[in-house]
N, C-alpha and C positions, 0 to 999 in steps of 0.2 A: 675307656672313657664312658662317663653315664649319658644317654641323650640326649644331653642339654648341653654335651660338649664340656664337661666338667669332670676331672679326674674325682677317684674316690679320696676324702684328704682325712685321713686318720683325726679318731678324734680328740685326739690330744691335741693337733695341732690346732683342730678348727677352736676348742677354747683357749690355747693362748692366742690364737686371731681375735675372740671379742671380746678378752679381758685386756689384754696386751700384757700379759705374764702369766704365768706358772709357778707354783712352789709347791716342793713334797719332798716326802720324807722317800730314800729308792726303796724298791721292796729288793731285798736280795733274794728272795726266793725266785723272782719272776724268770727268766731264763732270758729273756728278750727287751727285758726294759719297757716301757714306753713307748709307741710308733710315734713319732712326730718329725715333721717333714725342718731337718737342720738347716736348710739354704733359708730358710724365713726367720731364727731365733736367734740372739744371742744364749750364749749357757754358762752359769755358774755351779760348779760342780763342788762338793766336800765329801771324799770318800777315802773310806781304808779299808784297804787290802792289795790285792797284785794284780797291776793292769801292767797292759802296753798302748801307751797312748802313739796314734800316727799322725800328726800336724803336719799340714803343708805336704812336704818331701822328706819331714822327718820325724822320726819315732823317740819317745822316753818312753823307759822301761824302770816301773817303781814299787820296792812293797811298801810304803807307809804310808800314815796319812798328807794327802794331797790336795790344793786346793786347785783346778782345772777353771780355763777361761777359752769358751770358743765361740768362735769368729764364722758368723753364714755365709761370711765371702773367701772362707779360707776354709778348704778341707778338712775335716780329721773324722776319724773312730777312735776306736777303744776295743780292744781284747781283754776279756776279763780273765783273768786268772784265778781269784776268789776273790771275793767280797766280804767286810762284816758288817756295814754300815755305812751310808750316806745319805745326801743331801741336795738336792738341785732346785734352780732356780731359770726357767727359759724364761727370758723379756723380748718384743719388738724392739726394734730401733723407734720408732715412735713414741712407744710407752717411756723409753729410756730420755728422750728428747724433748719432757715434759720438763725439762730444767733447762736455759741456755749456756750452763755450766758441764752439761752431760757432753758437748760437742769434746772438748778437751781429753776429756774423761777416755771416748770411743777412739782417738786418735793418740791412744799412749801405746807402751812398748804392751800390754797385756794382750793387743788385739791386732798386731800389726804381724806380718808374715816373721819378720826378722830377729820378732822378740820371743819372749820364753812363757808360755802362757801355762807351765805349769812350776808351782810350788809347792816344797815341802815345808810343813807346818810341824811344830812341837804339839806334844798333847796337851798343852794347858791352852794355847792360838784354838786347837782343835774345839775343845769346850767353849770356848768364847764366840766364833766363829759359826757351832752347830747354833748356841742360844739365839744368834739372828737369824738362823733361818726357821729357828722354831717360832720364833717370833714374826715371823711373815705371813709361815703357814698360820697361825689364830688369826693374824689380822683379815687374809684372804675371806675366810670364811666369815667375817663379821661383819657386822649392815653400819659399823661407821662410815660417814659420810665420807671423810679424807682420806680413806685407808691407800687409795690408788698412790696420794704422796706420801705416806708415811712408806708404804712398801720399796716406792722407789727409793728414800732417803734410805730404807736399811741397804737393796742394793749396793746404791755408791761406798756406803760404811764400808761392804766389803772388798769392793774395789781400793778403796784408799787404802784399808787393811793390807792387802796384797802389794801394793807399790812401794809401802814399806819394804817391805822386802826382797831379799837377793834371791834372785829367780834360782833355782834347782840347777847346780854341774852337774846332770848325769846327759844332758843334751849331744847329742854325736860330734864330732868332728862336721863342719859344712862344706856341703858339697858346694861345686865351681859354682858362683852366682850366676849365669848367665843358665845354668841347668835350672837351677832352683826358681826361679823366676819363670822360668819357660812349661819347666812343669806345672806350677801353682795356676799359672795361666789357665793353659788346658785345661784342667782339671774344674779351674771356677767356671767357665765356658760351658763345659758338661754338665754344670751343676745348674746351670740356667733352663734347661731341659729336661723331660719335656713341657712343654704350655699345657697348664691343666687349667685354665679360665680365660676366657677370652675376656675379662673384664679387668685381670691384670696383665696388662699388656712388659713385651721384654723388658727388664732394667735395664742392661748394659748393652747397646746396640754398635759402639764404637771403640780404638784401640785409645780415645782420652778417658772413657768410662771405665775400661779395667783398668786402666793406671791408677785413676781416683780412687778406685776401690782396694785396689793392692798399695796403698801409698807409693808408689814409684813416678819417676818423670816418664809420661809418654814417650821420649826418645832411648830410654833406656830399655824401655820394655820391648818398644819395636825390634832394638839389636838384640837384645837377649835371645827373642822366638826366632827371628830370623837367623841368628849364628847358630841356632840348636836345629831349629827344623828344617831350615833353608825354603821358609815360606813364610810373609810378612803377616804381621797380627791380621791386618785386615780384612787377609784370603780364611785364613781361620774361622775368622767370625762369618765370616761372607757364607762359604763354604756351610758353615752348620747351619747358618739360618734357612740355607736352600734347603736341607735336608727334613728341617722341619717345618718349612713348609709343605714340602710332596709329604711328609706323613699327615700332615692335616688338612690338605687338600686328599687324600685317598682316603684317610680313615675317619674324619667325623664331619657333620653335619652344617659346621660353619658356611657363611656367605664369604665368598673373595675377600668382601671387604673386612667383616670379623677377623677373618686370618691377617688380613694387611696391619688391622690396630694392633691384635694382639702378637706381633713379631716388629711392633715398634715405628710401625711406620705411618706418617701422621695422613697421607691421602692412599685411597688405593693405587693411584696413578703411578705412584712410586715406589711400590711392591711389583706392580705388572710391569715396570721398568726396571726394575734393578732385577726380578726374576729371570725375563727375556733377555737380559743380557747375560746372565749367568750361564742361562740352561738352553736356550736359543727357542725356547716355547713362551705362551703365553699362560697363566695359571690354570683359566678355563680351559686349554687344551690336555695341560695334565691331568687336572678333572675328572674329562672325561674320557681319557684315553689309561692311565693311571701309568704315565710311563716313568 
């Protein structure tokens, strides 16, 4: 962390933070892509060649062109195999929710754990498909004044584009739901960590928060972790936050109470109480003891 208690945030990511999107052409030459931090972005991806994509709990493995939809509260990478060309687009959820029609949009099968967030495309879809996002990339760069709506509106274009269609069979056989859910969990949990600004404080502090986020009923999620791990959502989340507290109580500069906001909690009083009962200290004694 930098002294001000602020991780380093690659700068790709810090300008889709003050634009609220990103558009470009990939370089396939680059070996590494991009650094931009994925738990903040949605992504629209158009590329050919041979990946293995990993969503969720599970993997598609594809050589054609593909059009790719991911999710900041849902996992994945990408293993490239080769490349010849693509296309990508990271938006905020904010930027995207510059339309009260977007809400619908965020809550279909493209972005939900259960659905199929990758498609194969013909090469004439392919052509039609790149022209919008070349058409992004000019407007980005241009001092029109509307460009921020006009962008979004190609966005959703290619969202509806996509729903048209019958999502890709090469999707695995799924594994027992109660795994897959238990996993995706974990895994979104991990990706909430660690706290790089105390100015953005936790999003998801509760087991009704990841449900909302994983579209599932709270009660279902509970049984799922609980039949998988034999430990209830709540010890989970409990659990991690204790841990990242004693790292940011040992390793940066934060006041008690900075720590207490940003780990989601609205008075310090209820950080030094819910810690003390966890860990049977109080925050200042971890402090300064670093135990």
């Amino acid at each position: 962390m930098s002294a001000n208690g602020e991780s380093a945030i690659p700068p790709f990511s810090a300008e889709v933070k003050l634009k609220g999107f990103k558009v470009y052409e990939v370089d396939v030459n680059a070996p590494n892509g991009h650094s931009y931090n994925r738990k903040d972005f949605y992504k629209i991806s158009l590329n050919t060649g041979k990946y293995i994509f990993h969503y969720a709990d599970k993997s598609y493995e594809t050589g054609e062109t593909i059009l790719f939809f991911g999710n900041p509260r849902i996992p994945y990478s990408c293993d490239v195999i080769s490349q010849t060309d693509g296309y990508a687009c990271l938006f905020t959820e904010e930027f995207f929710r510059l339309s009260e029609r977007s809400e619908s949009i965020l809550h279909s099968p493209l972005f939900k754990i259960d659905g199929t967030p990758i498609f194969q495309i013909t090469q004439t879809r392919k052509a039609e498909i790149a022209d919008i996002f070349k058409k992004m990339i000019a407007e980005q760069d241009s001092d029109y004044a509307y460009k921020d709506e006009l962008i979004h509106s190609y966005i959703g274009l290619i969202i509806h584009e996509a729903l048209k269609l019958q999502p890709s069979d090469n999707s695995p056989s799924q594994k027992n739901a109660a795994v897959r859910i238990a996993s995706v969990f974990l895994e979104l949990l991990e990706r909430q960590f660690p706290i790089e600004n105390m100015n953005e404080p936790l999003a998801l502090r509760t087991a009704q928060d990841y449900a909302e986020a994983l579209s599932v009923h709270v009660n279902y999620l509970n049984s799922a972790v609980k039949k998988i791990t034999g430990q209830p959502t709540s010890i989970h989340i409990a659990d991690r936050i204790i841990a990242e507290a004693k790292s940011l109580l040992q390793h940066t500069d934060w006041s008690i109470s900075e720590i207490a906001y940003s780990l989601g909690f609205e008075y310090p009083t209820y950080f030094n109480n819910f810690f003390k009962k966890k860990t049977g200290y109080v925050p200042k004694t971890v402090r300064a003891a670093h135990l």
